[in-house]
ZAMARGU-4260 file (C-alpha; in steps of 0.2 Angstrom, whole numbers, plus 5000, padded with zeros to 4 digits):
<rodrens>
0) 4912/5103/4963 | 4921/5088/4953 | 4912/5075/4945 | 4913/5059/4940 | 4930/5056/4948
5) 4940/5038/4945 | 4950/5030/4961 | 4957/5015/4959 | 4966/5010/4976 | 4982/4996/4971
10) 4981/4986/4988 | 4991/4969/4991 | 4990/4956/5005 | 5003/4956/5016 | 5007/4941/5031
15) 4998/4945/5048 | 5011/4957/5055 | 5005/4945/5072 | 5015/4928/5067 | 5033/4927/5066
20) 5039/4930/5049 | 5058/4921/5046 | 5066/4924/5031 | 5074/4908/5024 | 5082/4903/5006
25) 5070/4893/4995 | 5075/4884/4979 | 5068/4899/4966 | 5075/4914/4980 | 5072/4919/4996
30) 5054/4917/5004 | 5046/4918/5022 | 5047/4900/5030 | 5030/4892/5030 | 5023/4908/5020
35) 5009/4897/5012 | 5001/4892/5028 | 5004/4913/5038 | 4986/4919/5037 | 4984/4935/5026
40) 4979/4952/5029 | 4976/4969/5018 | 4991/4980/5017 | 4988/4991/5032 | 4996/5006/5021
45) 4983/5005/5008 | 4969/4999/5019 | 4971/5018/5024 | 4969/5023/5006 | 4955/5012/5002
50) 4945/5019/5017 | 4953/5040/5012 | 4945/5034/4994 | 4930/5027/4999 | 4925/5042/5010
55) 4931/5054/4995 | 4919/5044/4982 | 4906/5044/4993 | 4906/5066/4993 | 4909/5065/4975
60) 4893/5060/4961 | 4897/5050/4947 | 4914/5043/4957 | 4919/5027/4955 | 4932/5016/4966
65) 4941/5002/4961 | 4952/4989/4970 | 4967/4982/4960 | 4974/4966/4970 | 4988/4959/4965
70) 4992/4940/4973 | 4990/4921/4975 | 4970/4922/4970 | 4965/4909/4986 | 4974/4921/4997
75) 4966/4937/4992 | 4948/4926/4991 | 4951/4923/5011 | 4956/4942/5013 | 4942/4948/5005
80) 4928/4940/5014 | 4933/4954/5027 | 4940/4968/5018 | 4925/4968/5008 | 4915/4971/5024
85) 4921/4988/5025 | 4918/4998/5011 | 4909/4996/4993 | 4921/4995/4976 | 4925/4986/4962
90) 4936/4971/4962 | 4951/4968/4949 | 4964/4956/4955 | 4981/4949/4947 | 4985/4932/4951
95) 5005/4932/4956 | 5018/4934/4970 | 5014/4947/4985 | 5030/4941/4992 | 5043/4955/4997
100) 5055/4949/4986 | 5050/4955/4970 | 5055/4970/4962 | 5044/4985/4962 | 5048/4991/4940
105) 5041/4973/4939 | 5023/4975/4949 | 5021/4992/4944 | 5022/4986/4924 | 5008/4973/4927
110) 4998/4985/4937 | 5001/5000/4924 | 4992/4984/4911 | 4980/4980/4923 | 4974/4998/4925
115) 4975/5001/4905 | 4960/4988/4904 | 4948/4995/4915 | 4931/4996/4909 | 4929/5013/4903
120) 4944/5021/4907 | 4947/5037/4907 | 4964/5044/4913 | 4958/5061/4914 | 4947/5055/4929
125) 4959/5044/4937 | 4965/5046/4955 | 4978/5034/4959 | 4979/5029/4977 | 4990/5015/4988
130) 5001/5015/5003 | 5014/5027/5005 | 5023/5014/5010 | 5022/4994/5011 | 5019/4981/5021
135) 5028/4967/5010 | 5036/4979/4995 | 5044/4993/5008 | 5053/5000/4996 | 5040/5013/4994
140) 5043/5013/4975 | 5031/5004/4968 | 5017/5017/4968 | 5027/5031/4960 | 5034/5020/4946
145) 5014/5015/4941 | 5013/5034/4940 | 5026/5036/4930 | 5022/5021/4918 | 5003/5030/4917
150) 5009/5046/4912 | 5006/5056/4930 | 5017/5068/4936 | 5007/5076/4949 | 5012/5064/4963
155) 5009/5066/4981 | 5018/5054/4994 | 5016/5053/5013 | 4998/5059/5013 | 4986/5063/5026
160) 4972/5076/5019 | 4964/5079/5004 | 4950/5090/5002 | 4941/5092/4986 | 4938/5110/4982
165) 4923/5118/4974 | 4932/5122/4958 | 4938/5102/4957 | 4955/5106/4962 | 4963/5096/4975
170) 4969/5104/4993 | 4983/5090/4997 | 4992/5089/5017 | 5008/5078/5013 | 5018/5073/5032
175) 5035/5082/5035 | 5045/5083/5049 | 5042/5087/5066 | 5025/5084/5062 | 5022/5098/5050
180) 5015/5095/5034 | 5016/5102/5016 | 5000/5112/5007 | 4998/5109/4990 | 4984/5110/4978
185) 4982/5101/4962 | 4973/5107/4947 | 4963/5091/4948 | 4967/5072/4941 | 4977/5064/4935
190) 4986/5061/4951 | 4995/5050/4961 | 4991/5050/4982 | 5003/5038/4993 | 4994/5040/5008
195) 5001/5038/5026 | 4988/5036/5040 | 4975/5047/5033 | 4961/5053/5045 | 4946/5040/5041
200) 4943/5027/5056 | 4944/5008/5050 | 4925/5005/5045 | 4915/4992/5055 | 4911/4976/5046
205) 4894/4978/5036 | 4888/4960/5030 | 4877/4969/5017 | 4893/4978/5010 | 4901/4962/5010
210) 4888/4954/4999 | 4887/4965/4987 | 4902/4966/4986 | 4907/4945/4983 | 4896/4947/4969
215) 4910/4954/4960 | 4924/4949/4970 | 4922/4928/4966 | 4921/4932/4947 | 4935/4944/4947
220) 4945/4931/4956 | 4940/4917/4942 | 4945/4927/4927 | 4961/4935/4935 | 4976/4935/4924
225) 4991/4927/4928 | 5007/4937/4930 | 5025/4934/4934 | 5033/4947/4943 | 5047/4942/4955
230) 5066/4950/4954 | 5073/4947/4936 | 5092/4948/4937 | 5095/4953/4956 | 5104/4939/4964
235) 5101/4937/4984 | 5115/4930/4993 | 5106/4927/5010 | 5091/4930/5019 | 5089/4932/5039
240) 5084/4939/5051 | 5092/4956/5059 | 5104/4952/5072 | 5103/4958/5088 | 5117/4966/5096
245) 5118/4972/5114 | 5133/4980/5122 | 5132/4984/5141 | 5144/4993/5153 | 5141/4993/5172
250) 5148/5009/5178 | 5147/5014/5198 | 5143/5031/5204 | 5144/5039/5187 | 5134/5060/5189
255) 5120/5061/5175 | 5132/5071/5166 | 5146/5059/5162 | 5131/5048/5156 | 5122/5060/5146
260) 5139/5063/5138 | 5143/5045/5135 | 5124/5042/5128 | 5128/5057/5114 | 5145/5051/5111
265) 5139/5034/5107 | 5124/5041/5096 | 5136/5053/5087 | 5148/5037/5081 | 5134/5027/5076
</rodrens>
């Protein structure tokens, strides 16, 4: 069985997906109106990979599992009095933008730093984990280019399963289509895990978890580095909402198969 495995889990704050989030032009870009006062949640992509890793490190002895946050600090201090409820790891946060607008090359450069100044770290161990995708960065880029700045080609995205076999390899179920999925097994770390759902239920709150927990988070939050990642040459000409657009005919005694036909018709030009 492997030992002594590393997981550091990249995990931003996103907007409550609950409040209406309208995209307007501020003077240094675009920005979500009133973004400063929306309450703050973790990432629900990689809350999933947090819990995957925690359960993972719990099986394995001598693991390790590390939170990397990157974000406005007195945001992710509000976030973590609850997402430090759920399960135990240590806390290394970047204090910057966790906006959407912001280039992924530029996060993943200041979390590849970030990552290079752990404590002790060792990149034979490491098992980098986040969201498959994002809640805020959806470009479900940022992930692979930390791997790549790391060094890691063994990358795995849309991930559901891993099992950790007894010879230390990894047995890895990535999502297909049609709700098959892809087997692959990895010699062992380094390795990179985008994970999807995953199978581990949202742990309860535990106040003992949380305690512990703050007693890293607060002075993580007070020496976090400041860094400047935003969009560095990309110019955005506007920011909205999508439009709606509805078109409806009302058609008298049509059969089900003139509108069967119509309905393909119309998908097949769109």
């Amino acid at each position: 069985m492997a030992t002594g495995l590393h997981f550091v889990v990249c995990a931003s704050i996103v907007p409550d997906p609950l409040q209406t989030l309208e995209p307007v032009m501020g003077p240094s870009g675009p920005a979500l109106k009133n973004e400063a006062m929306l309450p703050a949640v973790l990432d629900p992509w990689a809350a999933h990979a947090l819990y995957e890793c925690a359960a993972l490190a719990k099986k394995i002895a001598g693991s390790r599992l590390t939170l990397l946050s990157l974000g406005p600090k007195a945001k992710l201090q509000q976030v973590m009095m609850t997402a430090g409820q759920k399960v135990p790891f240590e806390f290394v946060a970047l204090d910057g933008s966790a906006g959407g607008f912001t280039e992924s090359a530029e996060t993943a450069a200041a979390l590849a730093e970030a990552i290079r100044a752990l404590p002790n770290f060792a990149p034979e161990n490491l098992v980098l984990a986040g969201g498959w995708e994002s809640a805020s960065r959806g470009a479900g880029t940022t992930l692979q280019i930390l791997g790549e700045l790391l060094g890691i080609r063994n990358q795995f995205q849309g991930v559901d399963e891993v099992h950790v076999q007894e010879d230390g390899s990894l047995r890895i179920l990535e999502r297909l289509e049609g709700g098959k999925y892809q087997v692959s097994v990895c010699a062992g770390p380094p390795v990179v895990l985008g994970w999807a759902t995953g199978t581990v239920p949202e742990p309860p709150n535990n106040p003992q978890i949380g305690m512990t927990n703050m007693r890293g988070v607060m002075p993580a939050l007070q020496r976090a580095k400041a860094v400047a990642v935003g969009a560095q040459g990309v110019k955005f000409v506007t920011a909205e909402l999508p439009k709606q657009k509805r078109e409806t005919r009302i058609v008298k005694d049509a059969s089900p198969e003139e509108v069967a036909r119509e309905i393909v018709e119309w998908i097949r030009g769109h």
